[in-house]
Structure formats: structure tokens, C-alpha cells
Backbone as a chain_set.jsonl record, in Angstrom:
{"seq": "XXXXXXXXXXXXXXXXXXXXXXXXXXXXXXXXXXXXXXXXXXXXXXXXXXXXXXXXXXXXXXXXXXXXXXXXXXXXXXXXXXXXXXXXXXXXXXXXXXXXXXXXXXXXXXXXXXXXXXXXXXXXXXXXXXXXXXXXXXXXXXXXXXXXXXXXXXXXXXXXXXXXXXXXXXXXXXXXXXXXXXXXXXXXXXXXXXXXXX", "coords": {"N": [[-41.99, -0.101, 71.473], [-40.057, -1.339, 69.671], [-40.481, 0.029, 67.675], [-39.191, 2.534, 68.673], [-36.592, 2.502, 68.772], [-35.67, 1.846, 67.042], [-36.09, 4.154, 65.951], [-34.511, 5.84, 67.461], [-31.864, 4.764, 67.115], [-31.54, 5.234, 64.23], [-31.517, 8.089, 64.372], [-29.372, 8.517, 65.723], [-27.573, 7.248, 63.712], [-27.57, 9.291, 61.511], [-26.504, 11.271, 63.208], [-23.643, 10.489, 63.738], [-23.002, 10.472, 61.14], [-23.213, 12.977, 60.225], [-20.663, 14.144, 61.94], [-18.892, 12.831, 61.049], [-19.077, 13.739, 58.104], [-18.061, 15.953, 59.005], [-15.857, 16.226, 60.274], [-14.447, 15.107, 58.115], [-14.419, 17.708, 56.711], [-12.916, 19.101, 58.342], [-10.544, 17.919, 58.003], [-9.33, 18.64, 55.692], [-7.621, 18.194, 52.722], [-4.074, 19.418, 52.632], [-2.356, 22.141, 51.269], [0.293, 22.108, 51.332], [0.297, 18.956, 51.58], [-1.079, 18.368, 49.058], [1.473, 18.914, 47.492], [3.647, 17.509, 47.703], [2.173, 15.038, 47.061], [2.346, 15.207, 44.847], [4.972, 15.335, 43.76], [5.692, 12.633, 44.526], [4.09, 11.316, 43.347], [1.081, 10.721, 43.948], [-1.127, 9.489, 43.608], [-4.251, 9.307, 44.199], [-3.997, 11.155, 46.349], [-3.999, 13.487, 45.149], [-6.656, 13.15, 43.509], [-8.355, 13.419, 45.803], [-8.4, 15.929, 46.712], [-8.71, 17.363, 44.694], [-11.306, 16.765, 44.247], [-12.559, 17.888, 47.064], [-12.183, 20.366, 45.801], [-10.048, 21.933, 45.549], [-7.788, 24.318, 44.2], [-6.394, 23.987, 41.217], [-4.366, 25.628, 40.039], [-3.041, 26.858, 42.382], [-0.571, 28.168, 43.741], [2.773, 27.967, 45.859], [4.541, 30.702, 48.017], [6.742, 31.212, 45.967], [5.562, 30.884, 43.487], [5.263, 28.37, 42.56], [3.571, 25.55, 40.932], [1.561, 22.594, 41.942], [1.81, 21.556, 39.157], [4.243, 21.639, 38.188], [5.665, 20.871, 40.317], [5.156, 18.411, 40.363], [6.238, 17.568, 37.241], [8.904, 18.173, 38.013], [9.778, 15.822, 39.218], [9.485, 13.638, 37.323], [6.864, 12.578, 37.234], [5.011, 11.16, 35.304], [1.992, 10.414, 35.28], [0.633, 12.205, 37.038], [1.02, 14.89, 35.94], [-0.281, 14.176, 34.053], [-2.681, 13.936, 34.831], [-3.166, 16.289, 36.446], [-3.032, 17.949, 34.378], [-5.082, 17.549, 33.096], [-7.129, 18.346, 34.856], [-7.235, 21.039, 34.516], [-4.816, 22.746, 34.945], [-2.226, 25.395, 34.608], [-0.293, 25.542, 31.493], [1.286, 26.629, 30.662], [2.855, 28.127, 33.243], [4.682, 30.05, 35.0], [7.061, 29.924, 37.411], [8.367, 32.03, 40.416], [10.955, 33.056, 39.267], [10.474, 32.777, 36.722], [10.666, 29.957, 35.551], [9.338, 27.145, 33.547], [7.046, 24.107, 34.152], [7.613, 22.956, 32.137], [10.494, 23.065, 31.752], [11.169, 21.94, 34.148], [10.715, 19.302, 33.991], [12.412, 19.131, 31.56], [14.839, 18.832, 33.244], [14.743, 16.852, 34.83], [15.859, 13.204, 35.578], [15.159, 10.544, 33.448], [12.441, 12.074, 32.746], [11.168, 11.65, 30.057], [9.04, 11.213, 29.138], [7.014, 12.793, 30.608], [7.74, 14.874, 29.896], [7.083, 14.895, 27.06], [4.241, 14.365, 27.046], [3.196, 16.666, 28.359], [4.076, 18.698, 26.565], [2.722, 17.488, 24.112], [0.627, 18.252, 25.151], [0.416, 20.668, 24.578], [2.375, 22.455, 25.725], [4.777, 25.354, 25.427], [7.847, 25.58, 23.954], [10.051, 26.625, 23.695], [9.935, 28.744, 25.695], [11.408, 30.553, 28.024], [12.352, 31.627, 30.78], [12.494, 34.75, 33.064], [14.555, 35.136, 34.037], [17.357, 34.327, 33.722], [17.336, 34.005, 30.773], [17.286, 30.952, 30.667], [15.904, 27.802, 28.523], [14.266, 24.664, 28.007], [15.473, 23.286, 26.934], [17.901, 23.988, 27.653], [17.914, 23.67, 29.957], [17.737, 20.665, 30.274], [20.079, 19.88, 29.273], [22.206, 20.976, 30.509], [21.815, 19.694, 32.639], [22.479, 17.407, 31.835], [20.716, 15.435, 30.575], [20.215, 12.965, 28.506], [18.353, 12.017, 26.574], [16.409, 13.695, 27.308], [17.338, 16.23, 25.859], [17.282, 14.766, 23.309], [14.679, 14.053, 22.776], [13.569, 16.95, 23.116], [15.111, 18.535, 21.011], [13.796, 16.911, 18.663], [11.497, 17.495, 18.872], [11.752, 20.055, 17.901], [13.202, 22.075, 19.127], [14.612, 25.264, 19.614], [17.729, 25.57, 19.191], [20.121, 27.517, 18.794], [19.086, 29.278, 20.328], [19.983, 31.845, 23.199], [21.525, 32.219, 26.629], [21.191, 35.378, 28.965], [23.997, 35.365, 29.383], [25.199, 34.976, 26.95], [25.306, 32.184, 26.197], [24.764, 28.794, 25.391], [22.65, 25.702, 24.624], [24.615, 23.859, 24.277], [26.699, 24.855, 25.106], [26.671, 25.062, 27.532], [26.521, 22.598, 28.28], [28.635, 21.512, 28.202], [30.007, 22.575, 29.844], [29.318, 21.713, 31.855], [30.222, 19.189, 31.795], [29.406, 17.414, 30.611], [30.272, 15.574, 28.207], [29.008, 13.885, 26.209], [26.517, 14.527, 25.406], [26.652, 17.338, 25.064], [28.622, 16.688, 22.419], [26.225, 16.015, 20.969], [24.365, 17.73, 20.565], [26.326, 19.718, 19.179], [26.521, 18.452, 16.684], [23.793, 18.446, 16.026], [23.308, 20.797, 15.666], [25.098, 21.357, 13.883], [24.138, 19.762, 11.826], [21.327, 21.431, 11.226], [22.698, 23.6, 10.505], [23.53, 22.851, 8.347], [21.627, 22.101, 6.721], [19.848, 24.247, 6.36], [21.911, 25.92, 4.764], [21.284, 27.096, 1.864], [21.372, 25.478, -1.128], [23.538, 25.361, -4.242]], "CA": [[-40.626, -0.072, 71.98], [-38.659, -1.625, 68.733], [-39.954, 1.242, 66.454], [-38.981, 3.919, 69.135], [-35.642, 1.95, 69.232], [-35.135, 2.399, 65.072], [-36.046, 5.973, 65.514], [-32.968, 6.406, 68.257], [-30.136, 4.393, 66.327], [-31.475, 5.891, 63.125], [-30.972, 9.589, 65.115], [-27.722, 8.347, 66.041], [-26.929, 7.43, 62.331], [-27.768, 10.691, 61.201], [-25.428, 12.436, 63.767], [-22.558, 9.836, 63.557], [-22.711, 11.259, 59.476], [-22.962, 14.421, 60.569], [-19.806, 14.24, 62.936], [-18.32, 12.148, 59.825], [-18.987, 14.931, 57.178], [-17.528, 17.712, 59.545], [-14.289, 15.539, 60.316], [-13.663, 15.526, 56.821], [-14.013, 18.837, 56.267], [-11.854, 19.848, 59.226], [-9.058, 17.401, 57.193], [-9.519, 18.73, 54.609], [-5.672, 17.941, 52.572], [-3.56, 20.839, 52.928], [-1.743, 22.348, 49.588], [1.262, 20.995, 51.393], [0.088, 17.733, 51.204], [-0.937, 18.036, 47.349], [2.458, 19.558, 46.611], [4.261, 16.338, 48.082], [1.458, 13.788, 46.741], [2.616, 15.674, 43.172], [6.274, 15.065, 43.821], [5.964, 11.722, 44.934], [3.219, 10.756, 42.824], [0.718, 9.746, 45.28], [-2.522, 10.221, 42.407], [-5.558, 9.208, 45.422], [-4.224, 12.336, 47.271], [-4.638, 14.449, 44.589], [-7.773, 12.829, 43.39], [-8.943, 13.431, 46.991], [-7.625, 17.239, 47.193], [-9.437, 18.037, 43.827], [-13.171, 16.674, 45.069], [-12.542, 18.693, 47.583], [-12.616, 22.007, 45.45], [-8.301, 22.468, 45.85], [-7.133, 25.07, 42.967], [-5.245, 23.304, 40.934], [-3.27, 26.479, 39.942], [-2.795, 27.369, 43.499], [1.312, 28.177, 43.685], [3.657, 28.739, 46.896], [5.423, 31.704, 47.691], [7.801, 31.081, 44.843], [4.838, 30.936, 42.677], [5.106, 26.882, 42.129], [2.365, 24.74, 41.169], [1.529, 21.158, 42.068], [2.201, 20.918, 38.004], [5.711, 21.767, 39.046], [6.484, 19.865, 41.618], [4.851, 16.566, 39.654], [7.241, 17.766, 36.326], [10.274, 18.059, 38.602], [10.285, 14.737, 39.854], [8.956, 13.297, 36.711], [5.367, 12.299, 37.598], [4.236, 11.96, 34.477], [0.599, 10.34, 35.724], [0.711, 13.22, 37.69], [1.374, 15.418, 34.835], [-1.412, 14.252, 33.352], [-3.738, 14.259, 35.76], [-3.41, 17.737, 36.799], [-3.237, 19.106, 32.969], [-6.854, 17.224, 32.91], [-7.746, 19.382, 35.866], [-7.459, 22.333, 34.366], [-3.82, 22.605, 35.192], [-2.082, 25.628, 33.195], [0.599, 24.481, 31.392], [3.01, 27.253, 30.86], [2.37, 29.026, 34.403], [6.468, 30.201, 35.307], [7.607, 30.575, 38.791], [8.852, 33.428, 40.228], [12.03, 33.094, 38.428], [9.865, 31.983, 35.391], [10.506, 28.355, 35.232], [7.954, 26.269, 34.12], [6.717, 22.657, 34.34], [8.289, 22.161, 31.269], [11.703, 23.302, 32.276], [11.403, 21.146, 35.495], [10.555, 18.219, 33.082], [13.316, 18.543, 31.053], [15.844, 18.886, 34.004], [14.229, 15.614, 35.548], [15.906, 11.863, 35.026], [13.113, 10.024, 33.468], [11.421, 13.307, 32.261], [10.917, 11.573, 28.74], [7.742, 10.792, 29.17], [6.268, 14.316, 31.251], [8.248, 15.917, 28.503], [6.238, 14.164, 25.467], [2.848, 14.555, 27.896], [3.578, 18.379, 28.389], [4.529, 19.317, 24.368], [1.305, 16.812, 23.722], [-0.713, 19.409, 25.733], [0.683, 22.438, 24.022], [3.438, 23.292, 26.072], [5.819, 25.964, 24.656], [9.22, 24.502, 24.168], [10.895, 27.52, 23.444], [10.025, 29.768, 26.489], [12.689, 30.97, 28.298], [12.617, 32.389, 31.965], [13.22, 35.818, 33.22], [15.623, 35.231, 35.237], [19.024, 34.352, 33.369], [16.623, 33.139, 30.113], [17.049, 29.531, 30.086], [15.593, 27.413, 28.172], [14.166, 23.699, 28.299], [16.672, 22.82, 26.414], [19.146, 24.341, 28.193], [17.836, 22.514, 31.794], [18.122, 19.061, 29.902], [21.749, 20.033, 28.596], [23.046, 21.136, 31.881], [21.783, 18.505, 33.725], [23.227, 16.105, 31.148], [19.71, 14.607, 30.429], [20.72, 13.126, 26.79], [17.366, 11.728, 26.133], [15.755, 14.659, 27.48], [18.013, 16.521, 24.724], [16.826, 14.012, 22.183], [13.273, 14.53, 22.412], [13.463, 18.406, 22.74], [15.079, 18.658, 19.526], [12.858, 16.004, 17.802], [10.228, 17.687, 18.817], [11.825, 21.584, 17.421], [13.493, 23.112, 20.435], [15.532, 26.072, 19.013], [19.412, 24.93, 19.464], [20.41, 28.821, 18.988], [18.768, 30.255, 22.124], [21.041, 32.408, 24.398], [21.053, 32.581, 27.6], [21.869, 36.687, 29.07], [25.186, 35.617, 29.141], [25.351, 34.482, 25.808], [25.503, 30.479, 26.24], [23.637, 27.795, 24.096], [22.369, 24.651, 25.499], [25.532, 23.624, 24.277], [28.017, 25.348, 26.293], [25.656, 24.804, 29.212], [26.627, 20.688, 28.599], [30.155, 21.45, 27.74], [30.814, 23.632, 31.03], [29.145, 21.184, 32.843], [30.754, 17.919, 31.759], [28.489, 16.629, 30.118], [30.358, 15.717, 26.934], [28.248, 12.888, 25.268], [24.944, 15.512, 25.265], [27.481, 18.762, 23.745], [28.579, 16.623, 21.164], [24.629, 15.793, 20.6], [23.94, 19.073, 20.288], [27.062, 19.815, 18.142], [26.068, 17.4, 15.62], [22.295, 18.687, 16.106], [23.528, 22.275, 15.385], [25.615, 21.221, 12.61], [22.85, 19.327, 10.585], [20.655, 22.8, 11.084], [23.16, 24.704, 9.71], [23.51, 22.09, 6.983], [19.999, 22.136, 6.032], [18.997, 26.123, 6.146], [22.337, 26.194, 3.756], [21.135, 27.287, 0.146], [22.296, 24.882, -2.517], [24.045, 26.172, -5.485]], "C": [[-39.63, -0.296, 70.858], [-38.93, -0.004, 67.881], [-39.177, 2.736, 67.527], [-37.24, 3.66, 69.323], [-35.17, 2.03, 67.964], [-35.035, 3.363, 65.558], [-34.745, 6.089, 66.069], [-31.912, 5.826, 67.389], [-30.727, 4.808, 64.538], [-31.133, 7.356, 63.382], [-29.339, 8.995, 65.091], [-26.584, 8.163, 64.772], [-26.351, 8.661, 61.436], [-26.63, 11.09, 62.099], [-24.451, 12.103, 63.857], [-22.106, 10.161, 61.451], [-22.529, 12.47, 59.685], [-21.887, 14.661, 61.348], [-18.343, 13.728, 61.661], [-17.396, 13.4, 58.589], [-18.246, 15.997, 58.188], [-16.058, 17.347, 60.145], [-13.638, 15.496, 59.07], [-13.7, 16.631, 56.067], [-13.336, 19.964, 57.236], [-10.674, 19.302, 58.832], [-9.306, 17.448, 56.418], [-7.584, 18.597, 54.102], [-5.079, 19.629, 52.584], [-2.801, 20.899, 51.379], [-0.322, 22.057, 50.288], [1.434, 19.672, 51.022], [0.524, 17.386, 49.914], [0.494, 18.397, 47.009], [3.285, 17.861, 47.122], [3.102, 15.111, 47.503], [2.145, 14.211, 45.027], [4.19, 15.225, 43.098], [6.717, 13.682, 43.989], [5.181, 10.772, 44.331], [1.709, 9.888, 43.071], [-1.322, 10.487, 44.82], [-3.868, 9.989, 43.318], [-5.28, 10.575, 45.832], [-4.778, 13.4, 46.581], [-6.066, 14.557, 43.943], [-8.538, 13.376, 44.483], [-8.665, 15.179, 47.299], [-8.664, 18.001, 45.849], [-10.796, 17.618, 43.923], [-13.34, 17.326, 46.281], [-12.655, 20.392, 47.41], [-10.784, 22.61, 45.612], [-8.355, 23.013, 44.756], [-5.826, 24.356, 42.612], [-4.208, 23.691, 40.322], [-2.848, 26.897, 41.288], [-1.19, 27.056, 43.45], [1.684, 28.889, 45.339], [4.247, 29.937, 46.999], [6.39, 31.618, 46.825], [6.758, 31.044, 43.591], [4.829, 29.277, 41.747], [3.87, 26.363, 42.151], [2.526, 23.547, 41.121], [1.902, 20.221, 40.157], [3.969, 20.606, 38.049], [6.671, 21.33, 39.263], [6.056, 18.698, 40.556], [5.833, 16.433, 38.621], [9.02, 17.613, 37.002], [10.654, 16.779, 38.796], [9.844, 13.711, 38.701], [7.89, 12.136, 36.737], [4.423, 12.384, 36.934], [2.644, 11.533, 34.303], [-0.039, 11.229, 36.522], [0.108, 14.408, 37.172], [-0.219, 15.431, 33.963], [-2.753, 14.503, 33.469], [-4.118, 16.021, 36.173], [-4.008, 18.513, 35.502], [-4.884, 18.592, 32.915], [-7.683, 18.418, 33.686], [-7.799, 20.094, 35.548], [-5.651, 22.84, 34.803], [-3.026, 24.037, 34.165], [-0.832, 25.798, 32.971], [2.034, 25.062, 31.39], [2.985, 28.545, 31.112], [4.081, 28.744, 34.666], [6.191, 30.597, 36.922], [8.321, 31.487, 38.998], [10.445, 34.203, 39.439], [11.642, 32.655, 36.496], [10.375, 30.658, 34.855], [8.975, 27.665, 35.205], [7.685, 24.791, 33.85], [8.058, 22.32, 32.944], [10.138, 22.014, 31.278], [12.036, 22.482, 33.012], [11.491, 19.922, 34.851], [11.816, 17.686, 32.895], [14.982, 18.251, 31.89], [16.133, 17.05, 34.917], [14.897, 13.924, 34.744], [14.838, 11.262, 34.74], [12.62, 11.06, 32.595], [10.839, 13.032, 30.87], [9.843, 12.028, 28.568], [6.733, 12.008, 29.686], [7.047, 15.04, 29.764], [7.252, 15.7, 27.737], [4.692, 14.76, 26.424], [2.861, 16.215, 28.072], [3.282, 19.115, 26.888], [3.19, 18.66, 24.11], [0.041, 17.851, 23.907], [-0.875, 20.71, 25.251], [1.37, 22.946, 24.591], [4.748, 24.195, 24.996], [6.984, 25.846, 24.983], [9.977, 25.449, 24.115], [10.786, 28.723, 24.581], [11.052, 29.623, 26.956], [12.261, 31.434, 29.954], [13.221, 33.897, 32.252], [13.808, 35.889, 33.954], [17.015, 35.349, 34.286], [18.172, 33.952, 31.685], [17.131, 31.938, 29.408], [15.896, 28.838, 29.336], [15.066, 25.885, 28.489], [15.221, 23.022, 27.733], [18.304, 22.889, 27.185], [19.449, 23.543, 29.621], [18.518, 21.084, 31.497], [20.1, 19.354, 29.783], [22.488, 20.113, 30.397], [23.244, 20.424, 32.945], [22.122, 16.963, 32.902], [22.171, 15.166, 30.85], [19.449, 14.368, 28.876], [18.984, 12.227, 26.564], [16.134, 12.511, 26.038], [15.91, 15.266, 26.262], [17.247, 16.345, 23.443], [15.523, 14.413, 21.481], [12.88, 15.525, 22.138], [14.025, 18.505, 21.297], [14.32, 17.993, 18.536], [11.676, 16.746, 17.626], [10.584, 19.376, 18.42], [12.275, 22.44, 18.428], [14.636, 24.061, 19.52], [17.278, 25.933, 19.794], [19.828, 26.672, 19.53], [20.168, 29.586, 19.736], [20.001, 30.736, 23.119], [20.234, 32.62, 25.513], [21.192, 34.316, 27.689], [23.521, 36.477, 29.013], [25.773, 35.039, 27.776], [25.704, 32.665, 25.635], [24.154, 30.142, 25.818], [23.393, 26.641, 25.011], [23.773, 23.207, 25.139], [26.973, 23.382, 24.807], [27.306, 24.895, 27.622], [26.472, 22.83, 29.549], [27.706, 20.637, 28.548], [30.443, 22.022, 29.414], [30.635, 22.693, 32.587], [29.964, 19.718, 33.362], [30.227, 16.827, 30.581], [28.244, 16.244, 28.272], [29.338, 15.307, 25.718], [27.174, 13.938, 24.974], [25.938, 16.645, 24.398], [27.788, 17.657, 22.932], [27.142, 16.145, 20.433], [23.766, 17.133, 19.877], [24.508, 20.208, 19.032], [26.678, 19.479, 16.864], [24.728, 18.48, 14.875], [22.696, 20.146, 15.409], [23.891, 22.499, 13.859], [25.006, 20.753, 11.343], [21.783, 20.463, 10.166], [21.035, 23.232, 10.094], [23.336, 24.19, 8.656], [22.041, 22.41, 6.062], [19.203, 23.347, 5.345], [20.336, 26.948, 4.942], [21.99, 25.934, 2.393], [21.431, 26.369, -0.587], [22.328, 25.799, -3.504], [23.574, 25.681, -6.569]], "O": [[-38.551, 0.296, 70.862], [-38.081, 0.829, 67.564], [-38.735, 3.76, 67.005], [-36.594, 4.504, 69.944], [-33.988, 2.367, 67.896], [-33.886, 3.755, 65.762], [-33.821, 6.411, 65.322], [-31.053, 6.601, 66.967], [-29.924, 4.467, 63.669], [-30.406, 7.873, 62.534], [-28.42, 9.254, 64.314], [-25.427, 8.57, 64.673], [-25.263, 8.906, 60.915], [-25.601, 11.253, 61.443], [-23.688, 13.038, 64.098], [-21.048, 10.001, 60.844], [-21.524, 13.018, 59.232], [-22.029, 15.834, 61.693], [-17.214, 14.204, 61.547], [-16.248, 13.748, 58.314], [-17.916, 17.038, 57.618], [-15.245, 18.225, 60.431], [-12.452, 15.792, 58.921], [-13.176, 16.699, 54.955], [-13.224, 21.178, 57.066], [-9.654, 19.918, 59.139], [-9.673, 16.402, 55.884], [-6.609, 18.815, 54.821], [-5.698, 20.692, 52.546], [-2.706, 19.975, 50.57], [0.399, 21.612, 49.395], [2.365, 19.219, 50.356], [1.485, 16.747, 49.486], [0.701, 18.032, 45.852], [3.172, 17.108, 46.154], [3.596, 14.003, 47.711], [2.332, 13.328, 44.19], [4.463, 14.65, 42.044], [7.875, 13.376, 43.706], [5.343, 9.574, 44.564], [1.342, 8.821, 42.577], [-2.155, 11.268, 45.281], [-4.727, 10.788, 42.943], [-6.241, 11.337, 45.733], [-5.683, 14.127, 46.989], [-6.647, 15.633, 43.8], [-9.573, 13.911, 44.086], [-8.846, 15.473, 48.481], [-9.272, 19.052, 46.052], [-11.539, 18.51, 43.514], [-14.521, 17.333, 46.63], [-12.969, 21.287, 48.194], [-10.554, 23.807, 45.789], [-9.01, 22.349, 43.953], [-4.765, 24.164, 43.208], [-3.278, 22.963, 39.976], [-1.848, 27.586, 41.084], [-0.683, 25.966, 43.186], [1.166, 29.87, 45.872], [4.567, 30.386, 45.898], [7.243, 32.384, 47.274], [7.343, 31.222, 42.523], [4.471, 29.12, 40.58], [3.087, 26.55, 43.082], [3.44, 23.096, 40.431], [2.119, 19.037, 39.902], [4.621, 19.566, 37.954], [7.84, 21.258, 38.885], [6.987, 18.151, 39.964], [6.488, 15.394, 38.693], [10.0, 17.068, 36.492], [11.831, 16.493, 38.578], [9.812, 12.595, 39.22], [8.081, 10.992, 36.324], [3.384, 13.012, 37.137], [1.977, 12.08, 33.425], [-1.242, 11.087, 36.738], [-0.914, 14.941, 37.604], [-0.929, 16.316, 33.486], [-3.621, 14.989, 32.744], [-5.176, 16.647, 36.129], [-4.948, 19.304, 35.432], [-5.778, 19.404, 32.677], [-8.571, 19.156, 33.257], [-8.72, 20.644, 36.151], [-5.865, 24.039, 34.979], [-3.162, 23.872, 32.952], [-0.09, 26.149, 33.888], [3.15, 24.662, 31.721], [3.021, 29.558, 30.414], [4.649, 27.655, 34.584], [5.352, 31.345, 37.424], [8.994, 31.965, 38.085], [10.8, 35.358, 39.206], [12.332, 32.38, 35.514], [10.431, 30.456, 33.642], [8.035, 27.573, 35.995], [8.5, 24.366, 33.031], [9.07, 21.62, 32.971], [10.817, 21.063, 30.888], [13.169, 22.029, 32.851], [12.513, 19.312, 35.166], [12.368, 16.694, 33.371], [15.963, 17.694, 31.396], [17.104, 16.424, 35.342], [14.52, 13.538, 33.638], [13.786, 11.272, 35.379], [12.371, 10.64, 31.466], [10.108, 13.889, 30.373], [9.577, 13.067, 27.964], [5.653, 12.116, 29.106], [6.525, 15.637, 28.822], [6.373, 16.558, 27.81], [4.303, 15.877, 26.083], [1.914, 16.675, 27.435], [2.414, 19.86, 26.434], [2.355, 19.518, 23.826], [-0.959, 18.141, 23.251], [-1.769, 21.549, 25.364], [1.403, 24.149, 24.33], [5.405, 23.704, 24.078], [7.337, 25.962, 26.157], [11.02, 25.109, 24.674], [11.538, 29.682, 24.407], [11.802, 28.728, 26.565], [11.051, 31.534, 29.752], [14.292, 34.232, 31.746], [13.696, 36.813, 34.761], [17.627, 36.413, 34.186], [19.0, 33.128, 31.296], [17.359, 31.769, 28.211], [14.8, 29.355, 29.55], [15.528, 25.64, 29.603], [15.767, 22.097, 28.335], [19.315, 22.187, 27.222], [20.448, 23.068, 30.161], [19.42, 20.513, 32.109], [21.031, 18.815, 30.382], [23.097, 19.303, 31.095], [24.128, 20.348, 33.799], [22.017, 15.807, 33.313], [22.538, 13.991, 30.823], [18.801, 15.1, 28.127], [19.523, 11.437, 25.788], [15.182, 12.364, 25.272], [15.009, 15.121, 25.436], [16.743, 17.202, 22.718], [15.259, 14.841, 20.357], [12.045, 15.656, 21.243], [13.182, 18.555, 20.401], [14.197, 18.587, 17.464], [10.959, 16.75, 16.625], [9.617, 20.104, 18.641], [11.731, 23.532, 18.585], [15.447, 23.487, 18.794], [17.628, 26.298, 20.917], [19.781, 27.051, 20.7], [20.855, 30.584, 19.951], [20.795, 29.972, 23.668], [19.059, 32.96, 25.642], [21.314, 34.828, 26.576], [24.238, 37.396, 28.616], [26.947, 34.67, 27.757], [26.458, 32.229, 24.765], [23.052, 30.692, 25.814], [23.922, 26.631, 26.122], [23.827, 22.062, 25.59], [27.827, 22.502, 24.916], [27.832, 24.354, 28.595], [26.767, 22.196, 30.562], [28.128, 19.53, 28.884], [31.417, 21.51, 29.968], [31.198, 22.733, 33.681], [30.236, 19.265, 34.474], [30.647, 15.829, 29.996], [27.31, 16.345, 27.477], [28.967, 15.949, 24.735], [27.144, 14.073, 23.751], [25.894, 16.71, 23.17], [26.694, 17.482, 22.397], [27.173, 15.941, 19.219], [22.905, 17.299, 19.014], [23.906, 21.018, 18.328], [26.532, 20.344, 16.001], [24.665, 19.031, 13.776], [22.059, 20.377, 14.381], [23.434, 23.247, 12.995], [25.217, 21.141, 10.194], [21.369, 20.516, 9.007], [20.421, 23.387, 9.038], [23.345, 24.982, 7.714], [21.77, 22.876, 4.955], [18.417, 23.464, 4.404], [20.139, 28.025, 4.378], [22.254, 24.894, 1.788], [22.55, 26.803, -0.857], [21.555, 26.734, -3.715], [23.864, 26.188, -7.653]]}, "num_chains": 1, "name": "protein.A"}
């Protein structure tokens, strides 16, 4: 009677796992989820979304990826996490923005910035849309530390947009004096430097 009494609540084990396993792969996380655990920084979900087998290039109709969204909001454990994953780094949305753009637009973004460029992001792409720059996001959005670092780290100050604006005018048009005269300066030491001596 006891062993026939194992066998049943060991059966029952077995199919209470089996009911287990097939509950968690009917919740499985949704790429909604991950795109809001990336934005909000919420590193279990995505941990839990990538043992699951989630593409961690997988992008929305706009062609966004969970790198993205984590760069936008500057998430830069996020950031890092994903680029580990396989993450790739300078994937543009359908307007060709990419992580790094979102970065430098982002309060905070120091740090995803530096973690980004660390990885090999290209600082100088541009977007086909109007072609901004990372430089140009930081400037416009008045992000003077953002600024800082992009040039430290070689962002081309001379980039036009299509309508012919610099990440200059972009900070000037916006308000955003303290950053244009940053850039001023920044422009002006260039042109100091690449001048010849006599």
C-alpha cells in the first residue's frame, strides 16, 4: 500500500511538472514585454526573455530594437546586457536612428554612450532620414555632457544635416546656448589645430 502510494504522488509529481513546463511556455514574455523591461530597465525580464530563445535583434514595425528602447531611456545595464547577447550595435530604425543616436539624445546617456563607442559603435553615422548625427541628437536636446563625450571621443563637428545645419546650429536654434558655445569653442580649436604653421 505505501509503495503503491509513492508511485501515485510521484505520477502526480511528474504531471504537476508537466502542467508547470507547459504554463511557462504558454507565458512565454511577449517582445512587448522585453521592449518595456529594456526601457525601464527591468534586467530579470530580459534575462528571462533570452533563456527563452527571444531574438535579441527582433525590431517593431518601425524597425526598433530592445537595444533602442534600453539606449533611449539610458539603460546602460541594459545596454550592456543586450550587446553581450549578441545585440547589433549599429542596427538603424526605419528612419535610420540607431541606439547610439537614442543614447546621445538621452539625460544620463553618458554612460550607454561610453558602453556603446566601447563596443564599436559608429559615432559618425548619420540617418537617412534628414542625416542627423549623434552629435547632432545630444546638441539639440541640449545634452552638454553628452556633447562632451562625443567629441572626446572624435565625433565629426562638421557634419551637415540635408538642410545644411551642424550640431551647432541644431543647439543654437534650439536654445541651448551653453552646448553651441561648446561646440563653438570645439570647432574653433579644430580649425586651430588642422591650421598649417608658418
Amino acid at each position: 500500500m505505501k509503495s503503491s502510494a509513492l508511485l501515485l504522488l510521484s505520477a502526480l509529481l511528474v504531471s504537476a511538472a508537466g502542467i508547470q513546463a507547459e504554463t511557462n511556455s504558454v507565458e512565454k514574455i511577449s517582445p512587448q514585454e522585453v521592449v518595456e523591461a529594456a526601457l525601464y530597465g527591468k534586467k530579470d525580464v530580459i534575462q528571462s526573455a533570452l533563456k527563452q530563445g527571444f531574438d535579441v535583434n527582433a525590431a517593431d514595425p518601425e524597425k526598433r530594437t530592445p537595444l533602442m528602447f534600453a539606449a533611449f531611456n539610458a539603460q546602460t545595464e541594459i545596454v550592456q546586457l543586450l550587446l553581450e547577447a549578441g545585440a547589433k550595435i549599429d542596427a538603424q530604425d526605419q528612419i535610420g536612428t540607431s541606439a547610439l543616436m537614442f543614447a546621445a539624445s538621452a539625460p544620463g546617456g553618458k554612460e550607454a554612450i561610453q558602453v556603446l563607442l566601447n563596443a564599436g559603435a559608429k559615432i559618425n553615422l548619420v540617418d537617412n532620414n534628414e542625416h542627423f548625427s549623434a552629435l547632432m541628437w545630444a546638441a539639440a536636446e541640449g545634452q552638454a555632457d553628452n556633447v562632451k563625450l562625443l567629441l572626446a571621443k572624435g565625433a565629426d563637428l562638421s557634419l551637415q544635416d540635408i538642410d545644411g545645419d551642424t550640431a551647432e546650429t541644431f543647439a543654437a536654434k534650439a536654445g541651448h546656448t551653453a552646448v553651441a558655445q561648446l561646440l563653438k569653442e570645439a570647432a574653433a580649436k579644430t580649425a586651430k589645430s588642422e591650421t598649417p604653421s608658418e
